[in-house]
C-alpha positions as CSV (number, residue, x, y, z in Angstrom):
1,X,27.6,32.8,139.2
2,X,28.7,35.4,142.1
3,X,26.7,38.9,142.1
4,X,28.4,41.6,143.6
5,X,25.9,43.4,146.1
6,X,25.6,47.0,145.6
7,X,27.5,49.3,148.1
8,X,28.1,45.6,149.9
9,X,31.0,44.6,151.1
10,X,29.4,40.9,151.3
11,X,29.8,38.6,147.9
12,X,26.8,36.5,146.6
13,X,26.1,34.0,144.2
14,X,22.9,33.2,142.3
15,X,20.3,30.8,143.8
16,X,17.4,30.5,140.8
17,X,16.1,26.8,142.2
18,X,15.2,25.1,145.7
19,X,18.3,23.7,147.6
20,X,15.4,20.6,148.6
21,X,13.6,19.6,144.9
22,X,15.3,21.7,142.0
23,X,12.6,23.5,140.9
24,X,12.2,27.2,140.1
25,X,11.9,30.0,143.0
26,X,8.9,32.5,142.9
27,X,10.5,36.3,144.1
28,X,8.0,37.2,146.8
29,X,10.3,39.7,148.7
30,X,13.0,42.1,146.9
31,X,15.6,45.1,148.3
32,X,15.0,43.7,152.0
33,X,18.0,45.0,154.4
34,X,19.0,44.0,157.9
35,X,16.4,45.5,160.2
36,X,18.9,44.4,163.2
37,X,22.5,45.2,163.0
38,X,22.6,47.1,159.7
39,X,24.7,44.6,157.8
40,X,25.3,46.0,154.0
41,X,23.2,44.4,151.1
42,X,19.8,44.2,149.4
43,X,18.5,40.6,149.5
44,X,15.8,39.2,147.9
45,X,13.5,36.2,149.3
46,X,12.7,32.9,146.8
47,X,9.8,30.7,147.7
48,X,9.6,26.9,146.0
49,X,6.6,26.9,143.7
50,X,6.6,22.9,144.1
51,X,3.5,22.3,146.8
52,X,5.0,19.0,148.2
53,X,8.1,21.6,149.7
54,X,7.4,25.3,149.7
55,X,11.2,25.9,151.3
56,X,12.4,29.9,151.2
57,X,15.8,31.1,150.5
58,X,17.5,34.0,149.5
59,X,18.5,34.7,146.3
60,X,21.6,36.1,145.6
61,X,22.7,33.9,148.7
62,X,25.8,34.9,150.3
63,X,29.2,33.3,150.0
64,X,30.2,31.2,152.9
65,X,33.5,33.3,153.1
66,X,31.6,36.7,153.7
67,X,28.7,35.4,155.7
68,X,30.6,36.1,158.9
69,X,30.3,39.7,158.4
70,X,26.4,39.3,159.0
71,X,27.2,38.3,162.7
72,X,29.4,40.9,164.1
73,X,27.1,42.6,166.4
74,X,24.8,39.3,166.3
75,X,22.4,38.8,169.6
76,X,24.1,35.6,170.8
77,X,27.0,37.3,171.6
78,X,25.0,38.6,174.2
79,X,24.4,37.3,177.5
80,X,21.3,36.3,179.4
81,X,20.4,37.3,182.6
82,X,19.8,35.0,185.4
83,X,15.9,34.9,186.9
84,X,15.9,37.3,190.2
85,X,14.8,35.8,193.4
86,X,11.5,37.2,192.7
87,X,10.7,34.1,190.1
88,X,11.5,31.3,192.6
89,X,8.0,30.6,192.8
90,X,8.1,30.1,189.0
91,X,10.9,27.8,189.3
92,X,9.3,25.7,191.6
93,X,6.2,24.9,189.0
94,X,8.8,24.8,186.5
95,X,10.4,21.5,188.3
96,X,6.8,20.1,188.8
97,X,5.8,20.4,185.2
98,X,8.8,18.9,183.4
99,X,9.4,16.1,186.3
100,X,5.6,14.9,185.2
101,X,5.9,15.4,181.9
102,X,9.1,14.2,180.7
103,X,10.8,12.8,183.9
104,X,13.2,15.5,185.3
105,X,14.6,14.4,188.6
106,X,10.9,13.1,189.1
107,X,11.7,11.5,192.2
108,X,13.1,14.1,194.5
109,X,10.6,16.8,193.5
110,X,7.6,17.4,196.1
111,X,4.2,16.9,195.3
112,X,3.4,20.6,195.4
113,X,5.8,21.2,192.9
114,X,3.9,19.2,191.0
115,X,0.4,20.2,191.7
116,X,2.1,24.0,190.9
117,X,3.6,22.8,187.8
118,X,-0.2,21.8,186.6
119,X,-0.6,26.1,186.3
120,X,1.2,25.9,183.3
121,X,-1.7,23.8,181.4
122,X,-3.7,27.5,181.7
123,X,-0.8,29.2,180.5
124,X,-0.1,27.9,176.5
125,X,2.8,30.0,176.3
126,X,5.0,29.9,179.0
127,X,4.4,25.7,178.4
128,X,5.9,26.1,174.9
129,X,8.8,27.9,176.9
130,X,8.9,25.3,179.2
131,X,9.1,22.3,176.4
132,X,11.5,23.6,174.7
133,X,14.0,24.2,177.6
134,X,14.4,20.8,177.4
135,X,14.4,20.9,173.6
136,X,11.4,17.9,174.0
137,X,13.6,15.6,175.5
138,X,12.9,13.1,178.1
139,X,14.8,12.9,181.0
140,X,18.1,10.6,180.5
141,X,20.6,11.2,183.2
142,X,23.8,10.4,182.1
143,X,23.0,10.5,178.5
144,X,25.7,12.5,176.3
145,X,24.1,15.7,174.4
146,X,25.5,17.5,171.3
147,X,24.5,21.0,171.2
148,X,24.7,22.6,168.0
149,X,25.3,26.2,167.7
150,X,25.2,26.4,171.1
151,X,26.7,29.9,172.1
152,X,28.0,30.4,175.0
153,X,26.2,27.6,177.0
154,X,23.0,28.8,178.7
155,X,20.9,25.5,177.2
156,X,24.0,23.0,177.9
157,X,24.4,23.9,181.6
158,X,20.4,24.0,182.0
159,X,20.8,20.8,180.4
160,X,23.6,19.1,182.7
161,X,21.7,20.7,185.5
162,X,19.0,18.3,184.4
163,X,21.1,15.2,184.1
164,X,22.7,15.2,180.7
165,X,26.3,15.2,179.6
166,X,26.3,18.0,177.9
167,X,28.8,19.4,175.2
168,X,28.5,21.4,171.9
169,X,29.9,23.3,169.0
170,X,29.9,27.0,167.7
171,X,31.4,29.2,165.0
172,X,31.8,31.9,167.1
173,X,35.1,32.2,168.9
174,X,33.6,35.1,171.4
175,X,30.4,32.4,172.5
176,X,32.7,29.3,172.7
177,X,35.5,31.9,174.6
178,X,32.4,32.3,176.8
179,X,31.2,28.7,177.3
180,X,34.7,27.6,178.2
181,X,35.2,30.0,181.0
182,X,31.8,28.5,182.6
183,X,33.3,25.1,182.7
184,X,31.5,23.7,179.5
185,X,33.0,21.4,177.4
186,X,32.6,23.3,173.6
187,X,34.3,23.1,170.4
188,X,35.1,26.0,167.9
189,X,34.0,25.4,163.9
190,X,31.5,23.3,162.4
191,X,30.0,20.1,163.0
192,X,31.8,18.1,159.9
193,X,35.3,19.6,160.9
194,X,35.1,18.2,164.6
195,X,35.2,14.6,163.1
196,X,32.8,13.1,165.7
197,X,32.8,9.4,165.9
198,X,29.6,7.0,164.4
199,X,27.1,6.0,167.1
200,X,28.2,8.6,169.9
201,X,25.3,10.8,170.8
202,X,22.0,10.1,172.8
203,X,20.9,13.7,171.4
204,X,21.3,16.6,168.9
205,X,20.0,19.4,169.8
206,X,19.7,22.4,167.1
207,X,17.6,25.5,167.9
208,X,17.1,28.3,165.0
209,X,20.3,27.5,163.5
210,X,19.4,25.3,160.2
211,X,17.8,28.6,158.8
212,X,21.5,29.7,159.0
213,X,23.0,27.0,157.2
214,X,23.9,26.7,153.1
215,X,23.9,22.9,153.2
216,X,21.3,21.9,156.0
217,X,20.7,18.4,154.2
218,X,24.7,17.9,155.0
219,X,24.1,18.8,158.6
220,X,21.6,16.5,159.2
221,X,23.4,13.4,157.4
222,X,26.0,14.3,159.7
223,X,24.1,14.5,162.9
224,X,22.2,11.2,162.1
225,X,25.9,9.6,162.1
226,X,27.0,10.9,165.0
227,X,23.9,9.6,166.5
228,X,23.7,6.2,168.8
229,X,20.4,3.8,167.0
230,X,17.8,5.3,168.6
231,X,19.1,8.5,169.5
232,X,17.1,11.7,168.7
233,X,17.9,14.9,167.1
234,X,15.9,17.9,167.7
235,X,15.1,20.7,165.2
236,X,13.4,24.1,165.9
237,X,13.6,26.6,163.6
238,X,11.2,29.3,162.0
239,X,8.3,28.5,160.1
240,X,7.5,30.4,156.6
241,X,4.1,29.1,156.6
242,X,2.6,31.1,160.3
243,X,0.6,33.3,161.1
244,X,2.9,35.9,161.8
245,X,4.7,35.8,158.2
246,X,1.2,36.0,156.9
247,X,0.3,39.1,158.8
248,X,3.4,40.9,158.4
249,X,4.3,39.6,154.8
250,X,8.4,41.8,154.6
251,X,8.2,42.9,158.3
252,X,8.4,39.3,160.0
253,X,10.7,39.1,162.5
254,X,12.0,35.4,161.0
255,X,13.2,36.8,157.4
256,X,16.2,38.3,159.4
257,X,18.0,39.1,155.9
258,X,21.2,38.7,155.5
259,X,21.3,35.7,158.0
260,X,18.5,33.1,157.3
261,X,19.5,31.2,153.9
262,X,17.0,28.8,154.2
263,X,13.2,29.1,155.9
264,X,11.4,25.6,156.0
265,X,7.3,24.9,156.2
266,X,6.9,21.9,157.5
267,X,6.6,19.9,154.4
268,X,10.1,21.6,153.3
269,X,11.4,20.0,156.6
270,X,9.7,17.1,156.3
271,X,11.7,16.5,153.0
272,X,14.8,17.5,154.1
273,X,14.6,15.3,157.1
274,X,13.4,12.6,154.6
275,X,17.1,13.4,152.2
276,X,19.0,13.1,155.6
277,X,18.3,9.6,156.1
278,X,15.6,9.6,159.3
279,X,12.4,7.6,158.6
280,X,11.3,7.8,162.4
281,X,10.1,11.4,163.4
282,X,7.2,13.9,164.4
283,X,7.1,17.5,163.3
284,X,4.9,20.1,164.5
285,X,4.3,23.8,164.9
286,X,4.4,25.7,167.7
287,X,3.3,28.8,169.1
288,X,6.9,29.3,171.1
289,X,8.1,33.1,171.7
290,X,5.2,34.1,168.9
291,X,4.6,37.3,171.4
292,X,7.8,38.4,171.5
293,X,8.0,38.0,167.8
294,X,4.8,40.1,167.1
295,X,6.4,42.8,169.6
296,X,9.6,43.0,167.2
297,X,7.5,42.3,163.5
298,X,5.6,45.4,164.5
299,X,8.0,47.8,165.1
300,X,10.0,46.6,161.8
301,X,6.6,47.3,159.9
302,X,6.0,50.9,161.6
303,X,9.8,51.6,162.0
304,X,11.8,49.3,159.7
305,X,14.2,48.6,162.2
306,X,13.7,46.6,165.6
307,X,16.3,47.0,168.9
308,X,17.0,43.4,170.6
309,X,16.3,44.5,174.0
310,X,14.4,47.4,173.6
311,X,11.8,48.3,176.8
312,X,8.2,47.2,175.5
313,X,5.1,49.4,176.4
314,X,3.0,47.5,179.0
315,X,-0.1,47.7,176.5
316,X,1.7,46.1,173.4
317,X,3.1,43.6,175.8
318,X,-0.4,42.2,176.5
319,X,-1.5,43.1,173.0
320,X,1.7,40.2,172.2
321,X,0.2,37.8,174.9
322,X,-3.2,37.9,173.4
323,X,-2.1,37.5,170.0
324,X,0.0,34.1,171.1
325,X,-3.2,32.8,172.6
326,X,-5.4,33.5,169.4
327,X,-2.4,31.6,167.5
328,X,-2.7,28.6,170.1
329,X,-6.1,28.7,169.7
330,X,-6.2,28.6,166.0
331,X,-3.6,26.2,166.3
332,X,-6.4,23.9,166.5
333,X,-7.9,23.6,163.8
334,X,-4.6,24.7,161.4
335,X,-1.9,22.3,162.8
336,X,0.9,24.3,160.3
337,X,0.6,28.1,161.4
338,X,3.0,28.1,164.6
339,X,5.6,30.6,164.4
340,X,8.2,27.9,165.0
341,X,8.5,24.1,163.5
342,X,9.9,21.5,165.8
343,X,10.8,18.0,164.5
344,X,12.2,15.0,166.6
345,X,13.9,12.5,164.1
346,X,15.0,9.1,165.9
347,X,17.9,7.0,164.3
């Protein structure tokens, strides 16, 4: 059944059961708007009541014809800016941690590189940062990379930079627009209309786009095609289950209503990843980029709105560092309440 949104110009259609196991949806959140770009709609949040999946989705979901108006004055239209000169220094550890820990250009970096790339191990953090720069993947020069939802090509130059051959896909004309004029080889639509051949990729990479997909289970068959035997994909998306949704409940940065369809635990994930074919693969939570989003789920629970790019008040920007570090540290003991999930399936 479609529902017509009040005062929306964006169609929707029922979703009473879990995309993952059929069964029935709980309401936990109702009349939720866009705290970000003030697309029109209510939305409500579902969560799965079966405790082997636990997946959230909104219900009315919105019609794959009008999602697009969600995104016109999205944040990856945006650029980012290079470091300054300032954070060479940073650079430098940077190039000692991930040549010893996954392999990048491990022979031509110096030894004190190295030794300064061991600072990160006292900094939880900026390692998460630093891990997923590389979306977890060892070093494999000359290895061909699919980038998913790859906007306008930050991650797949980083990533050639680091050996790869690098290429990807997005449904945004103004991101792929951008990527092309860097150079980067990127295609315009989604993944099942670019007709990839079987057995072609060493790695797919996703980051926070699954969340925005109405059939992830499809997307991942597909990636596992396009993937060589043995190739990996890579997943990191939001998790419903972390501490942050806990403590803010409505206000979490991650709900992003109208835009996030589907919000995984891990053992939501787990299953999916299970339907899409992959018996080899890890996931885990992590405590990536949890400061910045307790900077942003705080001003949406004082304000009900938060600015991408607003200035941050020195205090709350440690107050956001200290919280990440009590997360890290409970972390610990409760392996599931990172603010993000990654999972690494192998073909």
């Amino acid at each position: 059944m479609v529902v017509q949104q009040n005062d929306s110009h964006i169609r929707a259609r029922s979703c009473p059961c879990c995309y993952l196991c059929g069964s029935q949806g709980r309401t936990v959140y109702q009349g939720l708007q866009d705290r970000f770009f003030s697309a029109p709609g209510e939305w409500n949040f579902k969560k799965c009541q079966n405790p082997d999946c636990g997946l959230m989705w909104l219900d009315p979901m919105p019609l794959a014809e009008d999602i697009g108006k969600a995104y016109q004055s999205y944040y990856t239209h945006q650029e980012t800016a290079c470091p300054p000169l300032t954070r060479r220094i940073y650079q430098w550890a940077k190039e000692g941690y991930l040549a010893q820990k996954y392999g990048y250009n491990r022979e031509s970096v110096s030894i004190w590189k190295k030794l300064l790339g061991q600072l990160f191990y006292f900094h939880p953090g900026r390692r998460e940062n630093l891990d997923f720069s590389v979306m977890y993947l060892p070093s494999m020069p000359g290895g061909l990379l699919l980038d998913v939802g790859c906007g306008s090509g930050q991650k797949l130059m980083y990533m050639e930079k680091q050996g790869w051959l690098s290429e990807g896909v997005d449904l945004d004309p103004v991101s792929v627009d951008k990527a092309r004029a860097k150079g980067l080889q990127v295609r315009l639509g989604n993944l099942e209309a670019q007709n990839y051949p079987d057995n072609h990729f060493d790695a797919v990479t996703m980051s926070h786009l699954i969340e925005h997909v109405s059939d992830p289970s499809g997307l991942l068959r597909e990636c596992r095609r396009i993937l060589k035997p043995g190739g990996r994909l890579v997943v990191v998306t939001p998790n419903n289950e972390s501490w942050g949704h806990r403590k803010y409940q409505a206000s979490w940065l991650a709900l992003d209503p109208p835009r996030h369809l589907h919000i995984f635990s891990l053992q939501s994930l787990k299953l999916l990843t299970e339907k899409a074919g992959f018996r080899k693969f890890k996931i885990a939570s992590t405590i990536r980029e949890a400061n910045g989003l307790f900077v942003a789920s705080r001003s949406i629970q004082r304000t009900g709105k938060y600015r991408w790019g607003s200035p941050v008040p020195y205090p709350v920007r440690i107050w956001a560092r200290g919280m990440q570090l009590v997360e890290w540290a409970v972390l610990k003991f409760k392996h599931g309440i990172g603010e993000d999930i990654m999972m690494m399936g192998e073909k």
